[in-house]
N, C-alpha and C positions, 0 to 999 in steps of 0.2 A: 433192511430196506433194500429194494433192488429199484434201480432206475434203467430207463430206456431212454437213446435219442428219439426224438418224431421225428418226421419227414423235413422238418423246419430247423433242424439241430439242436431242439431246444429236449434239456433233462428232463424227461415226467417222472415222477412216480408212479412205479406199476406196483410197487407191493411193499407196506408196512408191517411189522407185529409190534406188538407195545409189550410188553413182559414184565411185569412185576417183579426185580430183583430188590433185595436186603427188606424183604416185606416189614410194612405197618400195620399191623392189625386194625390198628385204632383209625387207619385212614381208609376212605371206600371214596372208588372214582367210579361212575355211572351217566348213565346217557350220553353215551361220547360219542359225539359226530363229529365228522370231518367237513373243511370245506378248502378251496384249492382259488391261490391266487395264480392270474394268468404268468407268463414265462417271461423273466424279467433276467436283468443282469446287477450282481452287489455294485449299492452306489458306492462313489468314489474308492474302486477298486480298480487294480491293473488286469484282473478277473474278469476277460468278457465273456466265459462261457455263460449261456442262457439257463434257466433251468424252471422250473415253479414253484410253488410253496405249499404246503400242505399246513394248514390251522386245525388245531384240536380244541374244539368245543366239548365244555359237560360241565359235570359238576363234581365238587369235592366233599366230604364230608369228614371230620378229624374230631375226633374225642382227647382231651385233657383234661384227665379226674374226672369231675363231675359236667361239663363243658362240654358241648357241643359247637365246631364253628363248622361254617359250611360256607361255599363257595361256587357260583354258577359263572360261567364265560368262559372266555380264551386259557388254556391250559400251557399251551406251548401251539411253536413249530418248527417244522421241520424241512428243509429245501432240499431241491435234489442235486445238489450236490455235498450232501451228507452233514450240514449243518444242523444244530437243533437246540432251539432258545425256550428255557420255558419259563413259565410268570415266577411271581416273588411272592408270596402268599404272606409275609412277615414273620414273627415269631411270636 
């Protein structure tokens, strides 16, 4: 991930890659779109640098034996100041 200041001090994201490490065969992630919350600051943090957020939308699809579960929405995200949360899919 690389981030830039704007002109307004606030972190954008200028550039992601997503990389597939300790691959899952049995998992396929597809249709993944991105969408970008405006430049905010962590609540109740002493952190007031700004920055924005980037949301991963798509879907999942995970085979168990004979099992297929799948899953469409929010994947994770990621701000620009290099944090990155993603969902809980269960077990």
């Amino acid at each position: 991930m690389v981030t830039a200041k704007d002109a307004d001090g606030c972190l954008r994201i200028g550039y992601f890659k997503l990389d597939r490490l300790e691959s899952n065969e049995s998992m396929k992630v597809f249709n993944l779109l991105t969408g970008f919350v405006p430049c905010g600051t962590k609540s109740e943090s002493k952190d007031k640098r700004r920055f924005e957020t980037m949301i991963l939308n798509g879907e999942l699809s995970v085979n168990k034996g004979i099992k297929q579960y799948s899953f469409k929405g929010t994947i994770g995200q990621i701000n620009g100041i290099g944090e990155y949360q993603s969902i809980s899919l269960g077990k």
